[in-house]
N, C-alpha and C positions, 0 to 999 in steps of 0.2 A: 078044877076051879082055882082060881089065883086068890092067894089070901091078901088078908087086908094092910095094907102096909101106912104104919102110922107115921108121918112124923111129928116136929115140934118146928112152933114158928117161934124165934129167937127175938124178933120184934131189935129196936136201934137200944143204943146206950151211949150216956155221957163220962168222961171222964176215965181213970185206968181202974175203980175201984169196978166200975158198970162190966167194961170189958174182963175181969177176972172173970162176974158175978157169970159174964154171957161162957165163955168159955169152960165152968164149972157147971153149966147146964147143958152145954154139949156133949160132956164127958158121961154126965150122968144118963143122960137120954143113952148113949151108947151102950151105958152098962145096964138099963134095965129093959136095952130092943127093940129101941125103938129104930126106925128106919132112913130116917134122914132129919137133918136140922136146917132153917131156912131163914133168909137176911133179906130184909128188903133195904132198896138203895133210895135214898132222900136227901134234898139237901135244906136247908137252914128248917128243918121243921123236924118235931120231936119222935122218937116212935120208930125212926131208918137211920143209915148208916152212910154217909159220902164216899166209902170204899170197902163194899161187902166183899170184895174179892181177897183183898188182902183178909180180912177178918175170918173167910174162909180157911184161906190160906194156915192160919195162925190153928185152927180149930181142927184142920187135916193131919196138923205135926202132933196134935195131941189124942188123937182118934185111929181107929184103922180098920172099923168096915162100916163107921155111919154116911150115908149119903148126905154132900153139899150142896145147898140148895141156895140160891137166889131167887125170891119172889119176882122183881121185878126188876132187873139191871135196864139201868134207861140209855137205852141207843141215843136217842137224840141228844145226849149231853157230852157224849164220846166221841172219839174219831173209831170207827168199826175194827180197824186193824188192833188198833192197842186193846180192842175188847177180843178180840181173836187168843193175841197172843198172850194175856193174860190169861186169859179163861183156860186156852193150853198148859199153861203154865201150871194151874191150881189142879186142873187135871191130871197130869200130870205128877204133879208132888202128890195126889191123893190116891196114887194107882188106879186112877178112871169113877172117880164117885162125885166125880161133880154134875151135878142138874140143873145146868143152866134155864135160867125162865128169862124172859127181856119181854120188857113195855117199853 
């Protein structure tokens, strides 16, 4: 049987004090087991992030076995290759724990 594997959904933030507050809750989820932390992507509305990847990113250098997750990275507002090579990219810097999700 496969256990239950929990994460935490990170929800958007304003401003650098928001993004500390997010990345001290990735850290913490890490240290109490959880299994991944997740960013949905939005733009002019409150609640998502206009660039969860980089934010990943940021939250991979400070972490080392919680899985990356994007709720919903939206194709439609990208060119598909830069979301490629990005997305490689964060996988990469995070030794393979990125979970990508796309709307």
């Amino acid at each position: 049987m496969t256990p239950l594997r929990v994460g935490l959904a990170l929800g958007g933030t304003a401003g650098s004090a928001g993004f500390a507050r997010m990345l001290e809750r990735a850290i913490h989820a890490e240290t109490i087991g959880l299994h991944s932390v997740w960013v949905p992507e939005g733009h002019f509305r409150r609640g998502a992030l206009a660039s969860p990847l980089i934010v990943l990113a940021a939250i991979a250098a400070r972490t080392t076995r919680l899985g990356l997750g994007t709720t919903s990275l939206l194709l439609t507002v990208h060119h598909p290759l830069r979301v490629a090579l990005e997305a490689a990219a964060v996988d990469a810097l995070s030794n393979g724990r990125l979970l990508l999700g796309l709307g």
